[in-house]
VOGU-3710 file (C-alpha; in Angstrom, 3 decimals, decimal comma):
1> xxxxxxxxxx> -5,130/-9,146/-49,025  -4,011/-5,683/-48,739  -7,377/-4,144/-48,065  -7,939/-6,899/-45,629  -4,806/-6,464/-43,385  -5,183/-2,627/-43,800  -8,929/-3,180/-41,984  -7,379/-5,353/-39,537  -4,851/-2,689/-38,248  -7,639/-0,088/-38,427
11> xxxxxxxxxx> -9,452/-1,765/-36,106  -6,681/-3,089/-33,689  -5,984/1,141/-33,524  -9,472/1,929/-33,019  -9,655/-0,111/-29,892  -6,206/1,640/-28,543  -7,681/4,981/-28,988  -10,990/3,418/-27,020  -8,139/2,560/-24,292  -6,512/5,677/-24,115
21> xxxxxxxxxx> -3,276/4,734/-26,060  -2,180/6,601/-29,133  -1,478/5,773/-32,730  2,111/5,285/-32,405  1,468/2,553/-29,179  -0,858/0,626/-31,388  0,682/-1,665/-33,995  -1,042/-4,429/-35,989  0,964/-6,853/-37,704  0,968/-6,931/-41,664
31> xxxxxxxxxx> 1,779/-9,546/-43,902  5,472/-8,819/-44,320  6,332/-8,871/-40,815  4,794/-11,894/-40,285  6,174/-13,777/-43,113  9,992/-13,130/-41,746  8,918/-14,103/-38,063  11,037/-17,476/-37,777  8,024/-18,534/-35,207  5,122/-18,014/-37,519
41> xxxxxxxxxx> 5,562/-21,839/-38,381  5,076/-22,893/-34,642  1,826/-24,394/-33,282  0,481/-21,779/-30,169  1,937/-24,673/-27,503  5,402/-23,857/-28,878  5,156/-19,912/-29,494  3,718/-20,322/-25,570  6,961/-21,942/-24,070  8,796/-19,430/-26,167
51> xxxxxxxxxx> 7,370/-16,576/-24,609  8,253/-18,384/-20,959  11,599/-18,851/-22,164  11,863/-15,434/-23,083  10,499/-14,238/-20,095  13,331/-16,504/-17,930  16,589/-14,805/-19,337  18,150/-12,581/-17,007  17,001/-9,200/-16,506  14,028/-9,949/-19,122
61> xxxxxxxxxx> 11,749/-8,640/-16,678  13,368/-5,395/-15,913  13,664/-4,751/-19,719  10,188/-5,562/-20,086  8,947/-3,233/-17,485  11,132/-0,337/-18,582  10,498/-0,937/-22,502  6,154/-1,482/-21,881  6,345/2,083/-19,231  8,793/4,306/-20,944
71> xxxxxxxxxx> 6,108/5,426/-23,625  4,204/6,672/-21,049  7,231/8,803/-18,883  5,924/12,203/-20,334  2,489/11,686/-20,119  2,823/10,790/-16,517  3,503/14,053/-15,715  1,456/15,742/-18,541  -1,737/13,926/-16,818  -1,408/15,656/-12,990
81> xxxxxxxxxx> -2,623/18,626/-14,427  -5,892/17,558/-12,948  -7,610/19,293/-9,622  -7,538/15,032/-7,997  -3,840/15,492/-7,433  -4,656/18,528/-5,269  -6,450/16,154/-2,264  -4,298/13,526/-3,232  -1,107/14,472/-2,170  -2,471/16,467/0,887
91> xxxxxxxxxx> -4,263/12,985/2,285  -1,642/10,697/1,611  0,910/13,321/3,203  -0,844/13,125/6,635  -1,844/9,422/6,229  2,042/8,548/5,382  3,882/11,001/7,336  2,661/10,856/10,422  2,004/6,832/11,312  5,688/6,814/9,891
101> xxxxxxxxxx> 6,994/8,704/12,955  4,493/7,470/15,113  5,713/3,804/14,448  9,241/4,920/14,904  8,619/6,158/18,176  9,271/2,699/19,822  12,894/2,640/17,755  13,288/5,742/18,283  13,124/5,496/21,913  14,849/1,772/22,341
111> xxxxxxxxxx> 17,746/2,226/20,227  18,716/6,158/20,547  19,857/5,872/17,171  17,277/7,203/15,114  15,102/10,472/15,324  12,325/12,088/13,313  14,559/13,471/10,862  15,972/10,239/9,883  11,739/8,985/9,086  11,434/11,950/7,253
121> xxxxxxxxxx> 14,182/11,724/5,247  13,725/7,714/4,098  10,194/8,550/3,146  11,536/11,809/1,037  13,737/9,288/-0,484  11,525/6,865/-1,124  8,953/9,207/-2,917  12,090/10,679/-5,218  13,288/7,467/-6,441  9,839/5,556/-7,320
131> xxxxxxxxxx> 8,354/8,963/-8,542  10,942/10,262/-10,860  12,207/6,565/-11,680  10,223/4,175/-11,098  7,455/1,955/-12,808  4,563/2,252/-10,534  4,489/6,241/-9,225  1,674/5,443/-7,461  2,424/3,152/-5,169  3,345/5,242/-1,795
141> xxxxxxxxxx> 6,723/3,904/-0,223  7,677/5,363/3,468  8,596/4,076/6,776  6,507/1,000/8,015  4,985/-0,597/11,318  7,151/-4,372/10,085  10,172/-2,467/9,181  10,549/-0,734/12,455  9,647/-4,244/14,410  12,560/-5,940/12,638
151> xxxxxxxxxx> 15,036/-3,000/13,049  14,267/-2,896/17,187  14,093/-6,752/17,249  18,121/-6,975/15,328  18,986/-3,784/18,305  17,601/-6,551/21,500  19,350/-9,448/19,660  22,878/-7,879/19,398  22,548/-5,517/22,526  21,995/-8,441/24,445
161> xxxxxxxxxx> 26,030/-9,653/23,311  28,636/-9,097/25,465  30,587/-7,908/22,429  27,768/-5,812/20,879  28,630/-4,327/17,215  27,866/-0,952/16,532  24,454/-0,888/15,349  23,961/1,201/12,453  27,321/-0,421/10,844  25,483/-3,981/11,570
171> xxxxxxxxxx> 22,013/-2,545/10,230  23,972/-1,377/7,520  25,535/-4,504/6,205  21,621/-5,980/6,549  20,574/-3,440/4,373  23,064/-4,387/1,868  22,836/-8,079/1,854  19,257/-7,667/1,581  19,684/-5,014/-1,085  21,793/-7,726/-2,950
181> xxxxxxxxxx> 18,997/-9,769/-2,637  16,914/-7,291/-4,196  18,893/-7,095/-6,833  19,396/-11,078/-7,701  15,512/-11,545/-7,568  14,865/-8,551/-9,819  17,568/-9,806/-12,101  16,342/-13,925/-12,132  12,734/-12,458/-12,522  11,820/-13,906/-9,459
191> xxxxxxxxxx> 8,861/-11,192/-9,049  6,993/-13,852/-11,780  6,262/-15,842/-8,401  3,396/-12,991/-7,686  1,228/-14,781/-9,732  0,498/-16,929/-6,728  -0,389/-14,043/-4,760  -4,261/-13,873/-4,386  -6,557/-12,662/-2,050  -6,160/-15,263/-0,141
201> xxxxxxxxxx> -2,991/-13,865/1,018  -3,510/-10,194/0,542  -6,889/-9,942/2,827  -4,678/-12,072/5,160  -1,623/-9,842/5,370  -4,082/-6,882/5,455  -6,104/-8,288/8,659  -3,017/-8,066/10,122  -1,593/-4,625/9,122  -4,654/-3,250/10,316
211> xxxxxxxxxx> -4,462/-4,696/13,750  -1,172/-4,103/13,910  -2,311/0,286/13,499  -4,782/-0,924/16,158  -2,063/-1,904/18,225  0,240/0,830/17,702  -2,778/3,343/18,622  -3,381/1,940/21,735  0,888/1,636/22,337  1,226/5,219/21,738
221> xxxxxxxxxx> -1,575/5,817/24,833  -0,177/3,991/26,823  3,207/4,916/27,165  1,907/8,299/27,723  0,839/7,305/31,817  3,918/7,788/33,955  5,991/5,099/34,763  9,798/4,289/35,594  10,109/4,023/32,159  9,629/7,503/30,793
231> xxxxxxxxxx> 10,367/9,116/34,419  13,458/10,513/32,634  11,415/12,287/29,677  10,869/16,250/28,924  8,429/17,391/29,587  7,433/14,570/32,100  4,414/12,399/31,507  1,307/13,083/33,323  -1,798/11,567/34,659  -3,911/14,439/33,559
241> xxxxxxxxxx> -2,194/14,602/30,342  -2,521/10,965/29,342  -6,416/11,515/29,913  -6,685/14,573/27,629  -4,416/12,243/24,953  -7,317/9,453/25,577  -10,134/12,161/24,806  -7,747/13,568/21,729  -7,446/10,061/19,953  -11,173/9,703/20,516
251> xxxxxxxxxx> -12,086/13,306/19,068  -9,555/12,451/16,258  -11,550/8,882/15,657  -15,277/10,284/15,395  -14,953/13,373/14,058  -12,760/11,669/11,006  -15,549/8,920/10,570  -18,206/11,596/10,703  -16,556/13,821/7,822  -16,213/10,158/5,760
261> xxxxxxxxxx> -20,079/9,072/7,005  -20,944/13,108/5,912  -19,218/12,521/2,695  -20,989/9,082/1,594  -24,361/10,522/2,476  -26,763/12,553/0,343  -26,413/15,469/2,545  -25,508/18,727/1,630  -24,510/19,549/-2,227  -22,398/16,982/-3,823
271> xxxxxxxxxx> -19,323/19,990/-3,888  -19,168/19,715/-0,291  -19,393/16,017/0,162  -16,664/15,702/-2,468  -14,620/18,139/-0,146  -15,440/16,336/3,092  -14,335/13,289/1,527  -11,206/14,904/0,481  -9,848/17,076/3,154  -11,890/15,448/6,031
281> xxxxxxxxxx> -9,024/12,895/7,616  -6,694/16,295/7,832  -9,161/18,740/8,943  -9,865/16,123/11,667  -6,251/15,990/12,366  -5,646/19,831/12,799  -8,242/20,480/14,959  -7,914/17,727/17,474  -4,320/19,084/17,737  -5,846/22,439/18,197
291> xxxxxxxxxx> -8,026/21,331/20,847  -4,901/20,522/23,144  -4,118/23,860/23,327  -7,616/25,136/24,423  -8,453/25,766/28,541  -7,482/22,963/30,788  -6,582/20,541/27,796  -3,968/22,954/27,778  -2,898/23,297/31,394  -2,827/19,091/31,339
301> xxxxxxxxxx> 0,241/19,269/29,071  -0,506/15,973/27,047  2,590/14,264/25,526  3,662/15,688/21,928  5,993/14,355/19,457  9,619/14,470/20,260  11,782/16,528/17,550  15,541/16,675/16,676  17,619/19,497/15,251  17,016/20,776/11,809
311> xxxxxxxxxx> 18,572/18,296/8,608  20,436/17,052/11,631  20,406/12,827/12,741  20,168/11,570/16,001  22,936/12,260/18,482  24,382/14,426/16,067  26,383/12,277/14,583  27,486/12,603/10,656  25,178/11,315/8,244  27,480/8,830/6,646
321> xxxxxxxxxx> 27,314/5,265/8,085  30,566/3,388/7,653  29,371/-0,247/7,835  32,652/-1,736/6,288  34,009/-0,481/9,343  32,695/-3,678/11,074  34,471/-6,428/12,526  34,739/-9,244/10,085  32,231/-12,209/12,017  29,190/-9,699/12,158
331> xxxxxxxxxx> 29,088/-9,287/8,827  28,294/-12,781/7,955  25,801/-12,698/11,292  23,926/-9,896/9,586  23,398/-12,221/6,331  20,005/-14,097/8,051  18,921/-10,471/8,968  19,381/-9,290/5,373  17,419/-12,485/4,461  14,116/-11,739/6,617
341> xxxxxxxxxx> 14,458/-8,208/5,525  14,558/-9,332/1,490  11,759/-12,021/2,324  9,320/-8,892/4,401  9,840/-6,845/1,386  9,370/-8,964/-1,382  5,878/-9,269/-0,023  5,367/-6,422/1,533  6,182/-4,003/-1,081  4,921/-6,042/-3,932
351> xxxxxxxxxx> 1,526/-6,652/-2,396  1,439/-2,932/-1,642  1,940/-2,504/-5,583  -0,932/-5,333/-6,698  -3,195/-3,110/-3,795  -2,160/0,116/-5,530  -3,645/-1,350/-9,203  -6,405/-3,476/-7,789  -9,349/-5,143/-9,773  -11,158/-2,066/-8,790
361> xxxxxxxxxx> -8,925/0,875/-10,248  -9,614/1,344/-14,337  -5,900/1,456/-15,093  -4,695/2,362/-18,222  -0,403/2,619/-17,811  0,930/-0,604/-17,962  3,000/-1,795/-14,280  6,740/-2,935/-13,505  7,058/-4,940/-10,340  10,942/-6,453/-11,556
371> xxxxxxxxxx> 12,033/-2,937/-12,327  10,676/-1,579/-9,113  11,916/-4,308/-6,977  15,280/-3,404/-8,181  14,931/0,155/-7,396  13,681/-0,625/-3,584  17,144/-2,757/-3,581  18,875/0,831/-4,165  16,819/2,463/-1,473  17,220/-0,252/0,813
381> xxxxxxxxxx> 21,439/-0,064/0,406  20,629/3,799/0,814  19,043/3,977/3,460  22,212/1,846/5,361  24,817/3,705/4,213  22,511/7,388/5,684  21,383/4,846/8,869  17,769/5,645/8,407  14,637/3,201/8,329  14,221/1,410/5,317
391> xxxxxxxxxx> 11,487/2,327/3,014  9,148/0,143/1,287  5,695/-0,317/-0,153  2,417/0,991/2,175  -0,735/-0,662/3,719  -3,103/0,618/3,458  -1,483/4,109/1,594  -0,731/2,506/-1,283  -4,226/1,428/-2,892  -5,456/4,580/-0,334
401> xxxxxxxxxx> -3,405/7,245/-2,551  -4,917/5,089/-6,123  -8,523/5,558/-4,309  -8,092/9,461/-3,989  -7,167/9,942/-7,615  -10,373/7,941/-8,691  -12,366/9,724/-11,290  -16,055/8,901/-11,005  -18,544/8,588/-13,839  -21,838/6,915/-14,809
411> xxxxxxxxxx> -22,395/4,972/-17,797  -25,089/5,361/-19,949  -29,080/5,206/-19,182  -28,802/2,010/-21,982  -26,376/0,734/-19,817  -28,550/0,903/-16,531  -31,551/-0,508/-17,911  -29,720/-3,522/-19,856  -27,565/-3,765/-16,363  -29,605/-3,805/-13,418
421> xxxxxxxxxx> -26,535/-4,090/-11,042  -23,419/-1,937/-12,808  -21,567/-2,095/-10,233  -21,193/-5,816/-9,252  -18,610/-5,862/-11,788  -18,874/-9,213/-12,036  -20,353/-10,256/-15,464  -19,309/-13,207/-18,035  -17,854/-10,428/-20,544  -15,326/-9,235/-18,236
431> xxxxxxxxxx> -13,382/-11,845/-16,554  -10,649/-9,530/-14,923  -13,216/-7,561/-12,464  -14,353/-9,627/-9,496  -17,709/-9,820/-7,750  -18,327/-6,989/-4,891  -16,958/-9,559/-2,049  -13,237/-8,735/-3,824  -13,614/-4,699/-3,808  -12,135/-3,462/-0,612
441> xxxxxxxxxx> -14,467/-0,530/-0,353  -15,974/0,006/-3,975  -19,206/-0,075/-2,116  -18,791/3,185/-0,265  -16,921/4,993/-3,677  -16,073/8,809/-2,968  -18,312/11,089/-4,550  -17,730/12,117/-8,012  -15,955/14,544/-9,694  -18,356/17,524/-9,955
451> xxxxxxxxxx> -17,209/17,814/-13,546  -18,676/14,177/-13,543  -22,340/14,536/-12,736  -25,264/17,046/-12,423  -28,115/18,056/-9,954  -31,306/16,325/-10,329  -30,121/13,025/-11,612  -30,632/11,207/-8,460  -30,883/7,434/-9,881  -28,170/8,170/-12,266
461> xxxxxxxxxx> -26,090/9,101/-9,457  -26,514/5,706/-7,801  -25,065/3,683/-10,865  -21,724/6,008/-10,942  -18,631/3,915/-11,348  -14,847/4,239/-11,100  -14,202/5,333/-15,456  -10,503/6,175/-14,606  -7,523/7,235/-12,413  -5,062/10,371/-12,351
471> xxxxxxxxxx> -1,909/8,325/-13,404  0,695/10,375/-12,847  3,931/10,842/-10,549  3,575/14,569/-8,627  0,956/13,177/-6,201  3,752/10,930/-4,880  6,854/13,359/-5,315  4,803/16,374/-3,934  3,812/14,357/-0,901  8,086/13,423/-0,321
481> xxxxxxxxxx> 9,025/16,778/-1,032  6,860/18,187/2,023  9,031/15,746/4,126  11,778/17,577/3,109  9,816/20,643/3,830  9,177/19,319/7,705  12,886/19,036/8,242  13,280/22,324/8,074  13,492/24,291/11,592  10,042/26,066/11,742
491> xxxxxxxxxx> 7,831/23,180/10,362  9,678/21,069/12,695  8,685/23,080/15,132  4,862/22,868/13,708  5,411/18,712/14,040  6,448/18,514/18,173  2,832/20,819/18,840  1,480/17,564/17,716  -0,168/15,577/20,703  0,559/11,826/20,803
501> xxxxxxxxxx> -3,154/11,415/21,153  -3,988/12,854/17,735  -1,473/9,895/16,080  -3,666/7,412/18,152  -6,676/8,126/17,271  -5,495/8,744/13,630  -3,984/4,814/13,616  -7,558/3,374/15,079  -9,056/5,328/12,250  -6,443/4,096/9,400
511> xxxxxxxxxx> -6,681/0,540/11,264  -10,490/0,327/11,554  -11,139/1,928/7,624  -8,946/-0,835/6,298  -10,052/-3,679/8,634  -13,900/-2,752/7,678  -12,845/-2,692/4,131  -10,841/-5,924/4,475  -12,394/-9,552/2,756  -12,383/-11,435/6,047
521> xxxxxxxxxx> -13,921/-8,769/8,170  -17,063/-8,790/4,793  -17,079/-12,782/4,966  -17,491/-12,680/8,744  -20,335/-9,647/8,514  -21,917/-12,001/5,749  -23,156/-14,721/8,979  -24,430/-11,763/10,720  -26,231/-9,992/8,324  -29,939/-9,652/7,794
531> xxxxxxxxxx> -30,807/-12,062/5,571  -33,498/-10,881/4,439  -31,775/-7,182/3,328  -28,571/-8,988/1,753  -28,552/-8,388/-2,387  -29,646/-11,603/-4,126  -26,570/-11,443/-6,190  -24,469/-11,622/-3,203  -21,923/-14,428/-4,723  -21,438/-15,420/-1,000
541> xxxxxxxxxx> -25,181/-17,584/-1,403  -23,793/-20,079/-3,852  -21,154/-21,068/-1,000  -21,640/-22,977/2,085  -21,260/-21,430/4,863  -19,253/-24,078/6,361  -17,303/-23,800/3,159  -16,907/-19,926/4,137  -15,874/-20,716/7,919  -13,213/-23,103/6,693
551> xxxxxxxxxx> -11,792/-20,335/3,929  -11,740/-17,554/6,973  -10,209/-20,187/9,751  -7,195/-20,865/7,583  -6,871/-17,202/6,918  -7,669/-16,328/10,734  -4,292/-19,190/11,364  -2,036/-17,292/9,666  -3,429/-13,955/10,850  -2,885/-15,278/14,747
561> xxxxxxxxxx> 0,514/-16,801/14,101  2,173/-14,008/12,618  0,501/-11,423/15,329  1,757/-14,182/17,948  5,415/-13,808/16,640  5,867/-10,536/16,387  5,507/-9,987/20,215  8,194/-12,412/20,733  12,012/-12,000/20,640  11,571/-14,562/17,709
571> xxxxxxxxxx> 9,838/-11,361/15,888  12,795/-11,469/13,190  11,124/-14,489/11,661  7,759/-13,178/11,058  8,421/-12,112/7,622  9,089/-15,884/6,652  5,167/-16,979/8,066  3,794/-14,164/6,006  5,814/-15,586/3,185  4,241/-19,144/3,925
581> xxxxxxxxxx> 0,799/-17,939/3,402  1,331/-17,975/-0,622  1,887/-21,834/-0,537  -0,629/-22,502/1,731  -2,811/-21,033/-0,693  -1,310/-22,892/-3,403  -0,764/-26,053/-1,912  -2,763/-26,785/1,313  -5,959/-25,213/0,458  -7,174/-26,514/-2,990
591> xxxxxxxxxx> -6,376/-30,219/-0,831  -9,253/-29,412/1,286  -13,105/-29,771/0,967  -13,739/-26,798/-1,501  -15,545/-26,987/-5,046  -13,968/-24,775/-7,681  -16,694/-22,454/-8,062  -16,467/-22,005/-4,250  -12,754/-21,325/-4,321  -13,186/-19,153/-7,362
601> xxxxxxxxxx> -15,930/-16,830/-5,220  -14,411/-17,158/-2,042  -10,456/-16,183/-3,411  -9,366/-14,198/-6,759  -6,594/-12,123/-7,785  -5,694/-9,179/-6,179  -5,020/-7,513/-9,539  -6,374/-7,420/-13,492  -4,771/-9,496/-15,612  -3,316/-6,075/-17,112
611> xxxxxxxxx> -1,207/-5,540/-14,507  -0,136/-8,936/-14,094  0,873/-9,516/-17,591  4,281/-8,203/-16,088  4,771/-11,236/-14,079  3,472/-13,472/-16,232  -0,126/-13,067/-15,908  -2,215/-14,654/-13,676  -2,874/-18,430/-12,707
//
C-alpha cells in the first residue's frame, strides 16, 4: 500500500513539474490524511455541495484567491527578467496612456474639473495597486471611454439643478457608495456569477468598445473645426489646422497597419518582423507627431493636447476632496449613481480580467477575480477622495498587454504530422481551448521569439503556437510609473506637442484591430467569404446560417441599444443594459431555435476552466 501511494504522489508531482509548478505546490494525498478527512465517507454528490458551501461563506473567495496566488508573489517578479517585458510595457504605455487623456478630453472640457494630471495620476494608481497587490498583474487598469461618459453624464444631471452640489464632493460620495459596493460583492462572493459570462456577452460588449474608439476618433476631429464652441480656446482652432489633424489621424492609421501587415508577413528576417510587431504602433505614433512640425503642417498649427501645471490638479485647487462636506439630501441622490458605477465595473473590469487570461493565453499562475474586485473598491474610494477618474479594467489593453508577452513555439515534427491543423485548438483531448471562431486574433499570432525558432524551417514555422506567457507584474507597474514620469514638467511639456490628430487616428486603429478581431465581425465575414477558400474545419459549416444570423441579431440588439443610450441624457443607465446581456444569454437565448451543438460552436467561455476555477468554474 505504501509503494502504491508513494507511485501515486510521484506521478501527481511529475505532472506539476510538466506544468511549471514546483515540488512544494504539488501535494498528493496519502493514506493517513485521508483516513482523518471527516468527508472521506461522503458519496461525490455530497463532497460537491460541500465544496459550494464552502465556497458561499463570507470572504471565502478572497481567501481563496490570496491563499491559491501567494505561492507565486516572488516568482512574479523573478519571471520579468525576460527581453518580452521590454515591448510590453512600451506598447501598452502608448496604447493606455494616451486614449486615457484623449477620452477625458470631453470631461475635461465640460466639467473644468479635471485635467491631464488628474488621468495620469488614476492610471499610476491603478497600475501600483493591482501590480504590487493584486491577483491578476496583468490585467491593465486606467482611465476608460464608459467611465468618463458616466462622470460627464452625473456633471449635466446635477448642473442642470437650481441648487447644484459641488461636483467632486457629489462624485465623491458615488465613488464611495460604489466602492462599498465593491466591497459587499467581493465579500458575498458575488464575482461566482462570472460563470455566466460567455462570449456571448464578451464579443458583445467588445463590438461596442470598439465603436465606441471609433467614435471617439472621429469626436476628437471634429471638435478641432472652429466653432462658437471652442472660439474661446488657445491657441484658436483652425480650418487649415483641422485638415492637417485629418491627414495626421490618417498617416497615424496606415502607417500603424502597415508596420502590423509588415510584421505578419514573411518579409524581411524574422528579427525585424518581431521588432515591427513590437515597436510598430509607437514608432507610428512618434512620427506622425513629428510630421506636424514639418513645412506647412507646421505653419497650419493643428490642435495639440491641452496640459496643466506640473503634479498640480485642475484649477489649482488642493488635491484632497472633502465629500463629507456635502449637504445631507445629495448624499443619498448619489446612491443610484454609485449603483450604475458598481454595476459598469463589475462587468467591465471583470470581463477585462477573463480577456486578459483568455482560452488562447497558456497560463500557468492561477487568477483572483474576488480579491481583485475588492482592491478596485479601494481605488474606486481613492480616486474620490483625490477627485480623479476612476480606474478600472481595459478593452482592448487588457488581453492586448497578455498578447505582447506571448512566447511563441512549435511543437514537435510528431506532433505536425499526427496533427494536421495544431492550431485549431479544438480537439476532443482538450476541452478548455475553443475552435479558431473563439480566438480573437490567434490567427494573425506575432512572430516568435527569435530564441524560439531558426532560419530555414519554413513549414515548421507555420505550425508555431502560443507555449507560454511572461507572468509577471513590472510590465504593468513600469507602464504606471511612466505616468508618474509624464507629470513631471518637461515630459509634460513632451505630451501638449502631441497633435489631436495623432490620438484619432491612434483610436480608429485600436477600434478597427479589436473590431476585426472581434467574434461578430468573424461570424459576419463567414457569409461573405469565398467559399470555396474557407478551411474545411471551419466549425461555422456544421451551423445554419440562419442559426448564425439569429446568434449575431441578438448580439447586434444589445450592441444598438446600449450605443443608442449612451448618446442620451439617460446615458447613466447604460451600464445596467450591458449588465442584461448575461441573462439574455442565460435565459432568452437557449429558449430559441438553437441545437446544442450549434450553441456550443456559436458561444463558449471566454476563459479556461483554470482560470475560472476561482469563481466556481465554468457552466
Amino acid at each position: 500500500m505504501a509503494d502504491t501511494s508513494t507511485s501515486r504522489g510521484e506521478k501527481i508531482r511529475e505532472k506539476g513539474r510538466e506544468g511549471g509548478y514546483p515540488d512544494n505546490l504539488v501535494t498528493a494525498p496519502n493514506s493517513a490524511a485521508v483516513s482523518r478527512s471527516p468527508s472521506v465517507t461522503l458519496g461525490p454528490g455530497a463532497q460537491g455541495w460541500l465544496a459550494r458551501l464552502r465556497r458561499t461563506r463570507l470572504g471565502a473567495g478572497i481567501y481563496s484567491d490570496i491563499r491559491s496566488r501567494a505561492p507565486f508573489y516572488v516568482s512574479d517578479w523573478t519571471d520579468a527578467w525576460n527581453y518580452r517585458v521590454v515591448p510590453a510595457v512600451v506598447l501598452i504605455f502608448f496604447a493606455n496612456v494616451l486614449p486615457g487623456i484623449a477620452f477625458s478630453l470631453d470631461l475635461i472640457e465640460t466639467t473644468q474639473q479635471y485635467g491631464v494630471s488628474e488621468v495620469l495620476l488614476s492610471s499610476f494608481m491603478a497600475s501600483f495597486i493591482f501590480s504590487i497587490f493584486g491577483a491578476q498583474p496583468l490585467c491593465i487598469a486606467g482611465v476608460t471611454g464608459p467611465i468618463t461618459v458616466l462622470n460627464k453624464t452625473i456633471f449635466d444631471i446635477i448642473e442642470r439643478q437650481p441648487d447644484a452640489p459641488n461636483y467632486l464632493q457629489f462624485v465623491g460620495w458615488v465613488y464611495l457608495w460604489g466602492a462599498i459596493l465593491h466591497w459587499i460583492t467581493a465579500i458575498l462572493n458575488w464575482c461566482n456569477f462570472l460563470k455566466y459570462v460567455t462570449l456571448f456577452s464578451c464579443d458583445t460588449f467588445g463590438f461596442y468598445v470598439s465603436w465606441v474608439y471609433l467614435q471617439y476618433g472621429v469626436q476628437v476631429i471634429t471638435r478641432q473645426f472652429p466653432s462658437p464652441s471652442n472660439a474661446g480656446d488657445s491657441p484658436t482652432p483652425t480650418l487649415d489646422g483641422a485638415f492637417v489633424g485629418i491627414i495626421l489621424a490618417f498617416l497615424m492609421l496606415v502607417s500603424s497597419y502597415l508596420f502590423r501587415t509588415a510584421s505578419r508577413s514573411a518579409l524581411f528576417h524574422r528579427h525585424i518582423r518581431r521588432f515591427l510587431a513590437d515597436y510598430g504602433m509607437p514608432i507610428s505614433l512618434v512620427a506622425a507627431s513629428a510630421m506636424a512640425y514639418w513645412g506647412r503642417f507646421n505653419h497650419a498649427n493643428p490642435t495639440t493636447l491641452p496640459i496643466g501645471r506640473a503634479f498640480m490638479p485642475a484649477g489649482d485647487r488642493e488635491w484632497l476632496v472633502r465629500f463629507w462636506e456635502l449637504d445631507g439630501k445629495w448624499v443619498g441622490i448619489a446612491f443610484p449613481f454609485g449603483f450604475a458605477l458598481w454595476v459598469l465595473f463589475f462587468f467591465d473590469h471583470n470581463v477585462s480580467s477573463l480577456m486578459a487570461q483568455g482560452t488562447e493565453f497558456p497560463l500557468r499562475k492561477p487568477p483572483g477575480f474576488h480579491y481583485d474586485f475588492f482592491l478596485l473598491g479601494i481605488t474606486t474610494f481613492t480616486a474620490g477622495l483625490l477627485g480623479v477618474p476612476a480606474p478600472n479594467g481595459l478593452i482592448p489593453q487588457a488581453p492586448i498587454h497578455t498578447t505582447s508577452l506571448l512566447v511563441m513555439g512549435r511543437p514537435s515534427k510528431k506532433d505536425i504530422e499526427d496533427d494536421p491543423t495544431p492550431t485549431s485548438r479544438g480537439s476532443d483531448d482538450q476541452p478548455h481551448k475553443h475552435p479558431r471562431l473563439h480566438m480573437p486574433h490567434i490567427n494573425d499570432e506575432p512572430e516568435p521569439d527569435p530564441t524560439q525558432a531558426r532560419d530555414g524551417e519554413g513549414d515548421l514555422r507555420r505550425h508555431e503556437v502560443p507555449v507560454g506567457v511572461v507572468e509577471q507584474r513590472v510590465s504593468n507597474l513600469a507602464q504606471g510609473a511612466l505616468c508618474l514620469v509624464l507629470l513631471t514638467g518637461p515630459f509634460l511639456h513632451v505630451l501638449s506637442l502631441i497633435p489631436r490628430g495623432v490620438l484619432a487616428g491612434l483610436f480608429w486603429y485600436m477600434g478597427a484591430d479589436a473590431l476585426e478581431g472581434n467574434g461578430i465581425t468573424r461570424k459576419l465575414l463567414y457569409f461573405l467569404r469565398d467559399k470555396a477558400l474557407t478551411p474545411s474545419d471551419e466549425p461555422l459549416h456544421k451551423v445554419r446560417k440562419s442559426r448564425i444570423l439569429l446568434f449575431v441579431t441578438v448580439q447586434l440588439a444589445g450592441f444598438g441599444a446600449t450605443m443608442a443610450v449612451t448618446q442620451t441624457i439617460a446615458a447613466i443607465g447604460f451600464p445596467v443594459i450591458i449588465l442584461l446581456l448575461v441573462p439574455v444569454r442565460t435565459l432568452l437565448v437557449p429558449r430559441l431555435p438553437f441545437t446544442a451543438e450549434e450553441l456550443a460552436i456559436l458561444d463558449g467561455p471566454t476563459a479556461s476552466p483554470f482560470t475560472m476555477e476561482s469563481v466556481g468554474g465554468t457552466l
